[in-house]
N, C-alpha and C positions, 0 to 999 in steps of 0.2 A: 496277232492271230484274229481271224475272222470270227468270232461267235455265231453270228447269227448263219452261216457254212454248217458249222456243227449243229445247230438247233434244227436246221432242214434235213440235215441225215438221221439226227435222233426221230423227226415228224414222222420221214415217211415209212410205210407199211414195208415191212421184212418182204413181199411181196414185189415194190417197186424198186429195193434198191439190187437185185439180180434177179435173173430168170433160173437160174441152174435150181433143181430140191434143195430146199435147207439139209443140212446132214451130212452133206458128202462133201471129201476134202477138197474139190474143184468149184465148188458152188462157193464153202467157205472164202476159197481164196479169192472169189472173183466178189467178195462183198467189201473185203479186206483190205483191198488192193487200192480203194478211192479214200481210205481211212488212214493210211499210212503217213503220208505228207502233213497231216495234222496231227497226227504222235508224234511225227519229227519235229515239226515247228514249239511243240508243247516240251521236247528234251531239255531247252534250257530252263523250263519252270521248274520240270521235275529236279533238275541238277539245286537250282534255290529255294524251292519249298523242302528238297530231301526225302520226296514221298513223289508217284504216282501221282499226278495230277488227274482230280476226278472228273475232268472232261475228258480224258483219254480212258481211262475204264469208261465211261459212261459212253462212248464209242462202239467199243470192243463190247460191249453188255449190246448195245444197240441191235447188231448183226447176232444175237444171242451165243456167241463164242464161249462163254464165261459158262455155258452148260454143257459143254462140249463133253467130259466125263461124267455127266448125272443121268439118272437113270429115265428110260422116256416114262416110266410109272407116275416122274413129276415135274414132265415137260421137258424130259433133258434130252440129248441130241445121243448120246451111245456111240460117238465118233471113233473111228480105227483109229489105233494108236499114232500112226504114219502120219493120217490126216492131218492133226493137230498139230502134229511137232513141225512139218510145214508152214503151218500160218504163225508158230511161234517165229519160229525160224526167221520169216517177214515184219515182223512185229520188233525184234529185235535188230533186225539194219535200221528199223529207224528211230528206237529209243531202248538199250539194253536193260534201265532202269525200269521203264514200264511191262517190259518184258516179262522180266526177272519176277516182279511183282506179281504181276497177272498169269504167268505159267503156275506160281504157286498155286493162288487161289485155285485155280481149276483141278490141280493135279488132284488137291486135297479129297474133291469129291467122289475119283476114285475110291480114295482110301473110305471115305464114310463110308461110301454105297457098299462096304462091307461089314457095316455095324448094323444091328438089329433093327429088323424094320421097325419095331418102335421107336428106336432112335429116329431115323429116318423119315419117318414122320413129323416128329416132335421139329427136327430141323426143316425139313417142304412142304408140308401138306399148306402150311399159313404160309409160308416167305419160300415160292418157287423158284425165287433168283435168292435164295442165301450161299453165301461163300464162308469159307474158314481159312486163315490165316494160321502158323503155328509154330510151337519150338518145341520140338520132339527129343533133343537134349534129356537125358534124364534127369532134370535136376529139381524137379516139383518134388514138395514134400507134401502124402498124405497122411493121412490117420485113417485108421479101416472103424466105419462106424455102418451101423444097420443101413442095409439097403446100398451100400456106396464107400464112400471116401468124403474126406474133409479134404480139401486140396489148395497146397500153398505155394506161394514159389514167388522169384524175379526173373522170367523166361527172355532173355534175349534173342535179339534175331529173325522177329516174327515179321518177315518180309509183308508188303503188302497190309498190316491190320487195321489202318486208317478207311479200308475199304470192306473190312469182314463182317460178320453179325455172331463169327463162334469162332474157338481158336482150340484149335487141336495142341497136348503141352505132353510131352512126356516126364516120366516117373518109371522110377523102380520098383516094378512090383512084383507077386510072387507067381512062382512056375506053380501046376499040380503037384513036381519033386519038393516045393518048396527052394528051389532054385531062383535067385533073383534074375526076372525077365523086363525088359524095357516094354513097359505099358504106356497106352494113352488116354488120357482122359480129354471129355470134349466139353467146354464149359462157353455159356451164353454170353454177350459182350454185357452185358449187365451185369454179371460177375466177377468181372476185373476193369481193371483200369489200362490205360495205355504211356509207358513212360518214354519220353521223347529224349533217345540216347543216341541218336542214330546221327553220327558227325564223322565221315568217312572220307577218303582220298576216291576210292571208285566205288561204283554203284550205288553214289548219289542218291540215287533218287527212287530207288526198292525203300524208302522207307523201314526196314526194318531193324524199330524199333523195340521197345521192353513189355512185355505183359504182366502184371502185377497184380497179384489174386493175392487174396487172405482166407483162408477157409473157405473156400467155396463147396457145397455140397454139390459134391457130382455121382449120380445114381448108376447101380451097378450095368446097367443099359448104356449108358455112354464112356463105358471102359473096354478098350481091348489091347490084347498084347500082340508081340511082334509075329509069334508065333500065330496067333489064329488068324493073322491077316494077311501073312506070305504061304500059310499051309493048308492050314484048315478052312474049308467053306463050308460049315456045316450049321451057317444064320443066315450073312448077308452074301450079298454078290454074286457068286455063280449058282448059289441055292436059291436066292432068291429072283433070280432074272437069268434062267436057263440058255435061253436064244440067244442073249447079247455075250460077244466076242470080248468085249472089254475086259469084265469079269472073272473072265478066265486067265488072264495075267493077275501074276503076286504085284502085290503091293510095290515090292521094294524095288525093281528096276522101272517100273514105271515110273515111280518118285524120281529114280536116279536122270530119267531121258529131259526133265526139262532145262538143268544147266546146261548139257551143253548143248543144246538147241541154242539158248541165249547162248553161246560162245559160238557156236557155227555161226548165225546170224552175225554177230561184233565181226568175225574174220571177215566175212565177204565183205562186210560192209569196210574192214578196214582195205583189202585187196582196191576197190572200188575208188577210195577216197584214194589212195598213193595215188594210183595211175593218172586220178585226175589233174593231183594237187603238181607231181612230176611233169607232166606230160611237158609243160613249156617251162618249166623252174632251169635257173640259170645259175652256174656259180658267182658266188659275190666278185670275186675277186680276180676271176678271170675272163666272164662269162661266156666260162662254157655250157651245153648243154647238160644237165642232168638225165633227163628224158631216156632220151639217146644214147649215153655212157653202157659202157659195158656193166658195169658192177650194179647198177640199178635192177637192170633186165635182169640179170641173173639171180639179183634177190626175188624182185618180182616173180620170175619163172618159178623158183623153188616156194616159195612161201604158195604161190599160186598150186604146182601139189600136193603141197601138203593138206592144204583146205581142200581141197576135192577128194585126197585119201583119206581124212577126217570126216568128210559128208559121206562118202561111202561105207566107209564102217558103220556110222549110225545107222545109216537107210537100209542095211543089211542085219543090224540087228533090231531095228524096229519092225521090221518085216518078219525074222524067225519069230519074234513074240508074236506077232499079230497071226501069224500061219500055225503055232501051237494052240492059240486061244480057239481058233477056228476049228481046226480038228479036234480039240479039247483033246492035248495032250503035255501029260503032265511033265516038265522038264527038270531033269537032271541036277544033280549042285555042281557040278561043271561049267553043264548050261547058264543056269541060274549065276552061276561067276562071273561066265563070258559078260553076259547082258548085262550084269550091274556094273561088271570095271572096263567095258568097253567105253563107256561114256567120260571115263576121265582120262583113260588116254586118249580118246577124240582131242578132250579140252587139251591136254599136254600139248598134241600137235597143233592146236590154233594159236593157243599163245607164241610157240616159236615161232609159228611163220607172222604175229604179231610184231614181235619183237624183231624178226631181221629184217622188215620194213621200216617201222620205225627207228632203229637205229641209222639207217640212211636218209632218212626223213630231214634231216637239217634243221637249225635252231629254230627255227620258225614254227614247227610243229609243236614247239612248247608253249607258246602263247594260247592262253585260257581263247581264245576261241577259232582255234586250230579245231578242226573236230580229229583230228588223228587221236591228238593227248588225249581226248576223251576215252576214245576204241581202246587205246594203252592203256589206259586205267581200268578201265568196265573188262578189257579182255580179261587184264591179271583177277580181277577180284572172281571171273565165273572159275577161277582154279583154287580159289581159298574157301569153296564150301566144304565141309568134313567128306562129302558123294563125292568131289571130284579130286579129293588130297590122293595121287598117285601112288604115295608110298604105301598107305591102308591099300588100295585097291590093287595092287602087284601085288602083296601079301595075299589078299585073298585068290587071288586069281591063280600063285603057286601052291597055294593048301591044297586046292581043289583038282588043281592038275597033278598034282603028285597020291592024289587020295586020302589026302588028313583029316578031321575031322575040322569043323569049323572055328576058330578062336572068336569065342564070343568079346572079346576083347576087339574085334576087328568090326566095325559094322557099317 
C-alpha cells in the first residue's frame, strides 16, 4: 500500500477533496468513494493485526464521517439516517471488518447524544472527534455509592476500542418499580484497560476485544437506562436539539441498522466477486464452462433477488424512521418491532443468497486468499450479533403482532 496516497488525502482541506456540502448523503459518498480502494487493499492487515487498521479510520475520520450521528452543537454532521447506512453499505464491499468497526463507533454517538448535556460535554466540548466503543451485555457489576456507581466487569465484544476514548458497558440496574432494567454506564479509556481476546474464524479484524474495569467511579450523569433512551426524551436528544431529525429515532433500531448495512454491503460484494471469479472458470476435469452452465446462473439470479429484496426492506425501513423523526411522530410497538427485526431478517436473506453462491464456488474458493471465503465468513458472523439472532427477532416481531406485552427477556 502506498502511504504517502493516504497522507495527501489525510493533507488536503475537506474542501478540496469534493464539491458537494459536507452533510448530505451524496456529497458523503462522493468523498468515499476515492477512499475505498485503500480500505480494500488495508482488509488483509486488518484480517492479521485482528483490529481496524488505523490508517483506514484515519481515512473515514478524514472525510469527517466518524460524526456523522454527533450533534452540529460539537461539530457533528446530524446526517439522515438513510444517508449513512449507504456509505456504510460501501465501506463494507471493501472491508467488513472495518465496517463492522467503524459503523459501531458512530452509531454510539446517537445513543450519547441522548445523555445529559453535561455529559456531553464532558465527552466534546475538549475531544470533538471522541468516539465510544461498547458492551452493553448486562454483565458489569456496580455498587451504588454517592453521586454514582462503582463499576466492575470483563466486558467482551467491544468492537472497534483500539480506536475509542470512552466505552459505553452495560449493567443491571434499577427501574423507578424497583424492577431490574439494562442500564449503561459510560466510562473514560483511562478507566479501563483493553484485553486482547479477539481470535475469530470471521470478522477478523472488528477487533472486538475485552474491556476490563475495576471499580471505576462513574457519576450519576454518565448512566442511563434502556428506557429513557428508546422512550423518554426528557434530557438529551430531541429535548435537547429540537430541529435535528436524528433524535427523534429510539435508540434501539437505530443501533440495530448498522449490521446489516455491514451484511448488505458483504452480499453485493460477494454477488460481484462470483460473477467475476465464474465468468471464465472451467471445470477441472472436463473443461466445461462454469460461467455459462445452467446451475450457476440460476444461483446467481436467485441469490441476486434476494440481495436486492434484502436492500429494499432496509431502504424502506430506514426511510419510515427517517419520515417519523421528521414529522415527529411517535411510533408504535408494532412499528417499533418492524424496524428493529426488520434488519435481521434482511441479514437472514444475505447470508442465503451468500451461501448458495458459494457452495458453487468450487474448491478454490477455500484457499485463504480467495476473497469469496472471506465474504463467507464476515457474511456468517454479521448473523451471530445478539440484533441479528433471528429467533429473538420473530419472537419479538410475533408478541407485537398479536398485542402481547413485551418479554423483557427478548431484547
Amino acid at each position: 500500500m502506498n502511504t504517502d496516497t493516504d497522507t495527501t488525502l489525510l493533507d488536503q482541506p475537506l474542501a478540496q477533496r469534493a464539491s458537494a456540502p459536507a452533510g448530505t448523503g451524496q456529497a458523503m459518498l462522493e468523498r468515499l468513494k476515492p477512499l475505498l480502494p485503500l480500505i480494500a487493499a488495508r482488509a488483509p492487515q486488518a484480517e492479521h493485526e485482528r483490529m481496524a487498521p488505523a490508517e483506514s479510520i484515519a481515512l473515514l475520520k478524514s472525510i469527517d464521517l466518524h460524526r456523522a450521528f454527533q450533534p452540529k452543537a460539537y461539530g457533528g454532521l446530524e446526517m439522515p439516517l438513510p444517508d449513512f447506512e449507504q456509505c456504510l453499505i460501501a465501506i463494507a464491499s471493501a472491508c467488513a471488518s472495518t465496517a463492522w468497526a467503524f459503523a459501531l463507533l458512530v452509531h454510539h454517538s446517537h445513543m450519547l447524544a441522548m445523555y445529559p448535556k453535561e455529559f456531553q460535554d464532558e465527552l466534546w466540548a475538549d475531544d470533538p472527534h471522541a468516539l465510544a466503543s461498547s458492551s452493553i451485555a448486562p454483565f458489569g457489576r456496580v455498587e451504588e455509592v454517592e453521586g454514582g456507581v462503582l463499576f466492575s466487569g470483563e466486558m467482551g465484544w467491544s468492537s472497534g476500542c483500539d480506536h475509542a476514548q470512552w466505552a459505553i458497558l452495560g449493567f443491571k440496574g434499577t427501574g423507578p418499580a424497583g424492577q431490574p432494567l439494562l442500564s449503561f454506564a459510560v466510562i473514560p479509556r483511562k478507566d479501563y484497560q483493553i484485553r486482547d481476546t479477539w481470535f475469530t474464524v470471521g470478522m477478523r479484524g472488528s477487533g472486538s476485544k475485552t474491556i476490563v474495569v475495576d471499580k471505576a467511579f462513574v457519576p450519576t450523569h454518565r448512566i442511563r437506562n434502556v428506557v429513557q433512551l428508546s422512550v423518554e426524551h426528557t434530557v438529551g436528544g430531541a429535548t435537547l436539539y429540537p430541529a435535528s431529525e436524528i433524535y427523534h429515532i429510539p435508540v434501539i433500531p437505530v443501533f440495530a441498522t448498522c449490521f446489516s448495512s455491514v451484511s448488505l454491503g458483504v452480499a453485493e460484494r460477494m454477488l460481484t466477486v462470483f460473477r467475476e471469479k465464474t465468468k471464465n472458470r472451467v471445470r477441472a476435469y472436463t473443461g466445461a464452462s462454469v460461467g455459462t452452465a445452467t446451475p450457476g446462473l440460476m444461483r446467481l439470479a436467485e441469490s441476486t433477488h434476494q440481495v436486492a429484496a434484502g436492500r429494499a426492506l432496509l431502504e424502506k425501513t430506514w426511510e419510515e424512521m427517517r419520515v417519523h423523526a421528521v414529522e415527529r411522530m411517535t411510533p408504535d410497538a408494532e412499528k417499533m418491532a418492524f424496524w428493529r427485526t426488520n434488519q435481521a431478517y434482511a441479514v437472514k436473506l444475505f447470508i442465503a443468497a451468500i451461501d448458495r453462491l458459494f457452495a458453487a464456488a468450487g474448491g478454490m474458493a477455500w484457499f485463504e486468499d480467495n476473497e469469496l471465503q472471506k465474504l463467507f465468513r464476515d457474511g456468517h458472523m454479521t448473523g451471530a450479533h445478539a440484533y441479528t439472532d433471528y429467533d429473538v427477532c420473530a419472537q419479538i416481531l410475533g408478541r407485537a403482532l398479536m398485542g402481547l406485552e413485551p418479554d423483557p427477556n427478548l431484547f
